[in-house]
C-alpha positions as CSV (number, residue, x, y, z in Angstrom):
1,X,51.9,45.5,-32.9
2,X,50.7,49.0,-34.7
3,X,47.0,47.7,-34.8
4,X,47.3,46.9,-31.1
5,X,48.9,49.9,-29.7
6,X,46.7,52.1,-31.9
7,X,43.7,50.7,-31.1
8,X,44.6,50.5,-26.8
9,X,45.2,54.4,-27.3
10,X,41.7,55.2,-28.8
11,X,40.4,52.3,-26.9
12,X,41.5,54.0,-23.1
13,X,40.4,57.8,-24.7
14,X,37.2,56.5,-25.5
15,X,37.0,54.6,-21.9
16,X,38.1,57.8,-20.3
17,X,35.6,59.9,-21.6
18,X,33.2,57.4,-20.7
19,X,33.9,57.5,-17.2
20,X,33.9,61.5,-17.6
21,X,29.9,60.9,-18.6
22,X,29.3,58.4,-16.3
23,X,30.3,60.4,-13.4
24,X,29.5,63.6,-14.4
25,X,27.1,64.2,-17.0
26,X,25.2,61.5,-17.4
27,X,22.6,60.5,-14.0
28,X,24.5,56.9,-13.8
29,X,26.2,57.8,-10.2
30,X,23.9,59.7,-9.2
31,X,23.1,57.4,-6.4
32,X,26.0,55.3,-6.1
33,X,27.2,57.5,-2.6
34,X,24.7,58.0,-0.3
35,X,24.4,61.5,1.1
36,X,23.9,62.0,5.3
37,X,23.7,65.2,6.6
38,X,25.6,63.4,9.8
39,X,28.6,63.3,7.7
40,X,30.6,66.3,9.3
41,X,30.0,64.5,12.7
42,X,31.3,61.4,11.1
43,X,34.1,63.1,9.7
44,X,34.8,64.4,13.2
45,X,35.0,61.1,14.8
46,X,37.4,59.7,12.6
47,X,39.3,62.9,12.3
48,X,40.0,62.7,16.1
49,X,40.6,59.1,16.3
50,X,43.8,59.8,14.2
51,X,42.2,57.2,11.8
52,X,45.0,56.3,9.3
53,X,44.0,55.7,5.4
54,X,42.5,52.2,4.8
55,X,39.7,50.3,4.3
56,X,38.0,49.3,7.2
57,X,35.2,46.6,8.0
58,X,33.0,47.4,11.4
59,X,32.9,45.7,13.4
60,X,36.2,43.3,13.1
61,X,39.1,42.4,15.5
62,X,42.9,42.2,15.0
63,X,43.0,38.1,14.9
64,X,41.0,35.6,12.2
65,X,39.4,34.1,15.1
66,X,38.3,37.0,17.5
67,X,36.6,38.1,13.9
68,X,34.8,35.0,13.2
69,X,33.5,35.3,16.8
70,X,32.4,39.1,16.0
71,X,30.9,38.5,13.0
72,X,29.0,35.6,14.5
73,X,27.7,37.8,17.0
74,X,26.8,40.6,14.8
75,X,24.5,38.5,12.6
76,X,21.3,41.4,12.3
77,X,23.4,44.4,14.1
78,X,24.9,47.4,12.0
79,X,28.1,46.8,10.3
80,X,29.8,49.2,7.9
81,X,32.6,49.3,5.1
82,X,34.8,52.8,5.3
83,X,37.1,53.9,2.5
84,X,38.6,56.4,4.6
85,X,41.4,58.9,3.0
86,X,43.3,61.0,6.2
87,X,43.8,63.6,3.6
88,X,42.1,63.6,0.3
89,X,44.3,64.2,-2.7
90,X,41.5,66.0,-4.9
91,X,41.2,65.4,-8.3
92,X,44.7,66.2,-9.5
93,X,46.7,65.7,-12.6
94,X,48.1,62.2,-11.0
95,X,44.6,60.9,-10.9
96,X,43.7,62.0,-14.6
97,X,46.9,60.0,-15.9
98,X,46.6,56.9,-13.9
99,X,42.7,57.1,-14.9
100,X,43.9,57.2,-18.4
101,X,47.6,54.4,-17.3
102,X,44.9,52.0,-16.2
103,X,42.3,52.2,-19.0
104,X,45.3,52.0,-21.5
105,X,46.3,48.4,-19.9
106,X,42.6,47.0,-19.8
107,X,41.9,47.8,-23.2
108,X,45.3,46.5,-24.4
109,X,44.5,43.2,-22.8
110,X,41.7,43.5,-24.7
111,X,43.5,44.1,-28.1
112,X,45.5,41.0,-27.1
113,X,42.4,38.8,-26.9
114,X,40.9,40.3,-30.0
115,X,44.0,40.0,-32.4
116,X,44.1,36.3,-32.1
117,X,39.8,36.9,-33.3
118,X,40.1,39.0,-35.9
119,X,38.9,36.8,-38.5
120,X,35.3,36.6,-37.0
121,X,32.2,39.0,-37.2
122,X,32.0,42.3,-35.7
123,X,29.3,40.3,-33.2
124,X,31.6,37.5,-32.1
125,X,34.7,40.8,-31.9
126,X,32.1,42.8,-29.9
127,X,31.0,40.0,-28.1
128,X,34.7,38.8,-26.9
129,X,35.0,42.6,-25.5
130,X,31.6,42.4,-23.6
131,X,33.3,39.3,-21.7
132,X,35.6,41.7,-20.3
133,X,32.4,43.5,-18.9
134,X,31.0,40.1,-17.7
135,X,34.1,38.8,-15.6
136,X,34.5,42.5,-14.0
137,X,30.7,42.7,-13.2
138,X,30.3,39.2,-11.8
139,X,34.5,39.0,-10.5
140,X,34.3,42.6,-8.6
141,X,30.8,44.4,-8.3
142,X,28.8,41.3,-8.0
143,X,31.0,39.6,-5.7
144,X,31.7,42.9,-3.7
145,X,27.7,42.4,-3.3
146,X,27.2,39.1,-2.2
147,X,30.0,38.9,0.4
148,X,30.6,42.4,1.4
149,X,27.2,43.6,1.5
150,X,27.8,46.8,-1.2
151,X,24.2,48.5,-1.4
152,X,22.4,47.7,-4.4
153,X,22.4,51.0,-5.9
154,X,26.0,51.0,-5.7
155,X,26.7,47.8,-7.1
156,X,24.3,48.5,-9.9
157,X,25.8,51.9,-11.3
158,X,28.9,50.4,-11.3
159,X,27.5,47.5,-13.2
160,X,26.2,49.8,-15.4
161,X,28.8,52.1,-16.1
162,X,30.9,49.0,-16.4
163,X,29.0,47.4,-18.8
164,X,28.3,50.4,-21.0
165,X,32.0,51.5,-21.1
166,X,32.4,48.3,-22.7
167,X,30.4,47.9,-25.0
168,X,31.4,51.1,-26.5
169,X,34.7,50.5,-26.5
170,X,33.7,46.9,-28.1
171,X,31.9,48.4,-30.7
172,X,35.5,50.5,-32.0
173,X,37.6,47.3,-31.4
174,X,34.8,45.2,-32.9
175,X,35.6,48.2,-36.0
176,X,39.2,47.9,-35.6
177,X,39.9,45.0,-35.4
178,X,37.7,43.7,-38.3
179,X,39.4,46.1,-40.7
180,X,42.3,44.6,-43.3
């Protein structure tokens, strides 16, 4: 259990400072937002529409079937996707520590997987990390793609970043796990 919880700790530190230099060192997300200089008229809008926090599809209804009938009718009009936050909570101490709660329980899934592989290579150890990457890329960015109509630039850095992160981290629990 030592090998496990020591190597989740460095795993989600080393995650978490990956993210830091995804976002904002490196140029990955540097295009994953677009930028509109109509966004303080947007923000107006919704401001005075007493929007509450959600995620909303445009257009859409409040039954299944008026919403098949919408989307049927919008096939080749506008639609949008809208993350919207009534009142943004900044990037607080709360948000650092679930950053760091969150990478903690991925990478300890992956110490579970590897600690039942660590008699193999450091490839086929790396390689069982970078599956991680592969089901989150083609299970959430991908998929997010396909059916929800994500731009392409922000589907690929998050691919990217998601894939890097990975195979960093691989390459220490590829290490760590390998060692007697």
């Amino acid at each position: 259990m030592k090998k496990i919880l020591i190597g989740s700790v460095v795993g989600a530190l080393i995650m978490f400072i990956w993210s830091f230099l995804a976002w904002m060192v490196l140029p990955i997300h540097a295009n994953t937002y677009t930028y509109t200089d109509k966004q303080d008229a947007i923000m107006k809008v919704l401001a005075d529409n007493n929007l509450e926090t959600g995620t909303y599809g445009m257009p859409s209804a409040p039954t299944k079937e008026e919403q098949m009938k919408i989307m049927e009718s919008n096939v080749g009009k506008p639609g949008a996707a809208l993350f919207y936050t009534k009142a943004d909570p900044g990037m607080g101490g709360s948000m650092y520590a679930g950053g760091i709660i969150f990478n903690f329980i991925m990478v300890f899934a992956a110490c579970i997987l590897l600690i039942n592989n660590m008699g193999g290579t450091f490839f086929s150890r790396w390689w069982m990390v970078m599956m991680i990457a592969v089901v989150i890329i083609f299970g959430v960015y991908m998929m997010q793609w396909n059916w929800m109509g994500n731009s392409w630039a922000y589907t690929r850095d998050f691919v990217l970043d998601c894939a890097c992160g990975w195979a960093i981290n691989g390459l220490w629990l590829a290490w760590w796990f390998g060692r007697k």
